[in-house]
Structures are given as C-alpha cells and as structure tokens.
C-alpha positions, 0 to 999 in steps of 0.5 A: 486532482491533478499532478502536484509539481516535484519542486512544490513537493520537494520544497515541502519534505526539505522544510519537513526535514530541517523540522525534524518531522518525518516523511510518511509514505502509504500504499492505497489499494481502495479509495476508502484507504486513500481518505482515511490516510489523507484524514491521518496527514499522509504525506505520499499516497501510492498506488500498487497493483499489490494494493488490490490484491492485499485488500482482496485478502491476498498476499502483497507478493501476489503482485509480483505473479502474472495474476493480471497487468500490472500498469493496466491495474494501475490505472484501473484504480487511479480512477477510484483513489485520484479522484477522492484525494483533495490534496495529496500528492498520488504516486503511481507503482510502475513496471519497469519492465514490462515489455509491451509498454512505450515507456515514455507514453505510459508516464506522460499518461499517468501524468496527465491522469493526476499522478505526481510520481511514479515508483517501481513496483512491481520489481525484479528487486524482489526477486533472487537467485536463480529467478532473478538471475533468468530475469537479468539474463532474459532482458528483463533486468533491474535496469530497466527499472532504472530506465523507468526512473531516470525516464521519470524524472526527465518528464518532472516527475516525483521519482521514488524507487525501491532499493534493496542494495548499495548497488541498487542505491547508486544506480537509482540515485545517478539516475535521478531519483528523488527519494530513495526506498530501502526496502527490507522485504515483504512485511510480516504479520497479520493472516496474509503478511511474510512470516519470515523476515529479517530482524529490526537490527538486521535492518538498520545494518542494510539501510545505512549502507544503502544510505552511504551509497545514495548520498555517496551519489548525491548528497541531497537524496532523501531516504525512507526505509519499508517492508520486512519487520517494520510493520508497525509504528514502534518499528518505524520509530526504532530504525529512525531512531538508529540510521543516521540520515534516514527521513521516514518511511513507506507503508503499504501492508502496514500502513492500510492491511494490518490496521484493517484487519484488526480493526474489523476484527475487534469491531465484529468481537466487540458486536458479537459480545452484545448479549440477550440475558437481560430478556427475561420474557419468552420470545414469541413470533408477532401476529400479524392482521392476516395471522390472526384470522387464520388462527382464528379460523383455524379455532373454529375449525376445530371446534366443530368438528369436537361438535359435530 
C-alpha cells in the first residue's frame, strides 16, 4: 500500500475530533496483528522493533537493548505488515539516534516503502538517570530524536512522537510534530508486561502538563496518551474521561500482546475441557488388512505347535 499524504490524514482525525470520536493508534508486531487491527477500525497502524519481540514472547523494553538493528527490523517487517494493510495509514518506529544512518536517506526510503509516518521508538525517552544522562553526554541524546521528527516532518511525513515530559513536549511540538504521544512508561500486565507502574491519576496529572505545554507551542497539536497502567479499554476511557484536550490513544502491548494472550489462552482451556466420559466402549486399536493376517497367522501358529 503506498504512503497516505499527512494533509489527508490530518483532515480525517480533525472531522474525528470535532465529532467527539476518538484517535486510536496500535503497534503491529505481525502482519496478522496488522489485519485483525485494520478489521476493528484502527485509525494508526505502527511498526516497532519492540513488536517483534513482544510477540516473540518477550518483553517490549526488550527494544530498547542491543538485541538487534532496530531501523533494519523495521523494514524487515514492513515487508510482512505493509503489504496486507488495505487502507490504513502505516507508521514506522524510528531510532533517532542511531548513528550509523543518513537520517534524511532512511526516511525518504521508508517513505517510498509505504510508510505515512514515523514515530521515535526505540528512544532515550525511556531511559533515566545516570544511563540516561551517559547518553545525553555521549552524543546520544533526546535531541537527536527530535532531529528525526522536525527531519520528518519537512519530507511531509505524519510525525507522531513519544513524550515523557513538559519539556519533551515543547520541544517536539516546535519541532513540527503533528501528534504528540504522552507516554507513561512500559505497559503492565499479562506474563511478559511491567509490573511496576504509576497509577491511573498518577497519569492524568502528567499528560495534562504535557498537553499545556505542547498547546503552549501550538495551539492545533493533537494529543494521545500511552504505556504504563493504561493497559485496557476501561483505562484509556478513565484518562479520556479526566484530561482535558486529550484525543485518544496508542497501543501496543495492550492493543495486540494482552488481547493475544488471553485469547489463546481461553481457546486452548476451553479445548482442553472437551471431554471422553460419554465413551462408554472400551477403546481398542483398528486392525488393519495386513494386521489381521498376522494375527491370524500368528493363531495358527500356535495351534500347531499345542498339535505337534
């Protein structure tokens, strides 16, 4: 499928947004995920290199080690996600701050492959203390990130980056972005998701500050939230419900690991409860033709040797 322009994209979620209906965004790690999502009326499909790995059976912050390329799993998956999506637009997870890419060549090529738009995944975000602050000293830093995004957005690219501060927010919304992503953290639950988080009103406090200072930058700046212990559809409805001038919200975990995992789950339970009791016969194995000439053979057997 090729790239969808950001003006047609742009147009759709502002007629969403004066509707009242909100912007749902999901990470595919499979091309299955990709449909299945397309099939429940996602509005943003995103490819990560976390979605590999989360549904390898590992853990989403996996895509944040050196596990493997991340821009080069990217495009690895495009190949299985793009071309079985029929009208979605299709985002790809950007490192930022991989310093062995010419920035500009890899989103002209991602471009050209069919993505719409890019997001900043895997990110220093992430990261704290004194990791983080080795990063931002080693030239490895958010604003690289932020490079990528106002790089994006000059090529016409849909621009829609994770945030995890006020100041993160200004800086990505001056630097064009078009949807900016309050991310709250790893998402909790299920056998592989984050078992530690902050709490739902924990959240609501964070992303209206950092949606005061993205609008601060830019009134027309649309804004979704993500991550930590907005894992399920009754904990997306709960921030909407509470942060004033939110749109919606991304998933990725919770959009195709967590519905996965219970449903495959319940599916093998509910197989494994299918019982035998109503046999009433006693199971015998079936003879076949060339079975029951050496039974028989083997009978008469020994019936000459009892003769003999």
């Amino acid at each position: 499928m090729p790239a969808i322009p950001r003006k047609k994209i742009l147009e759709k979620f502002r007629k969403m947004i004066d509707g009242g209906v909100p912007i749902v965004g999901g990470g595919a790690g499979t091309g299955l995920s990709a449909k299945a999502e397309e099939a429940g009326g996602i509005d943003l499909i995103i490819i990560y290199n976390s979605g590999r790995y989360r549904m390898a059976g590992r853990g989403s912050a996996a895509g944040l080690l050196a596990y493997g390329n991340a821009n080069e799993i990217v495009k690895e998956m495009a190949y299985e996600v793009l071309p079985v999506v029929k009208k979605t637009p299709v985002l790809a997870g950007v490192n930022g701050t991989d310093p062995f890419v010419i920035m500009p060549l890899l989103l002209a090529e991602l471009k050209t492959m069919g993505f719409s738009g890019v997001q900043n995944f895997p990110t220093i975000g992430l990261f704290d203390g004194q990791m983080r602050q080795s990063f931002e000293e080693t030239g490895m830093g958010f604003g690289l990130e932020v490079d990528m995004i106002a790089a994006a957005h000059e090529l016409d690219l849909l621009t829609t980056p994770y945030v995890f501060n006020p100041d993160e927010a200004r800086a990505m919304t001056k630097a064009g972005a078009d949807i900016v992503v309050a991310h709250m953290g790893v998402t909790t639950g299920g056998s592989i998701g984050a078992t530690s988080a902050k709490s739902l009103d924990d959240c609501v406090t964070e992303i209206d500050a950092i949606a005061e200072a993205a609008r601060a930058m830019r009134k027309d700046v649309i804004l979704l939230c993500h991550g930590g212990p907005i894992s399920m559809p009754d904990d997306a409805r709960y921030i909407l419900e509470r942060c004033k001038g939110l749109h919606g919200f991304y998933g990725a975990s919770s959009m195709e690991r967590l519905p996965a995992e219970a449903a495959i789950a319940r599916q093998t339970a509910d197989f494994k409860a299918v019982s035998l009791e109503h046999r009433t016969q006693k199971w015998e194995p079936v003879l076949g033709k060339s079975d029951a000439q050496t039974k028989k053979s083997g009978a008469k057997t020994t019936a000459k040797k009892k003769n003999g």
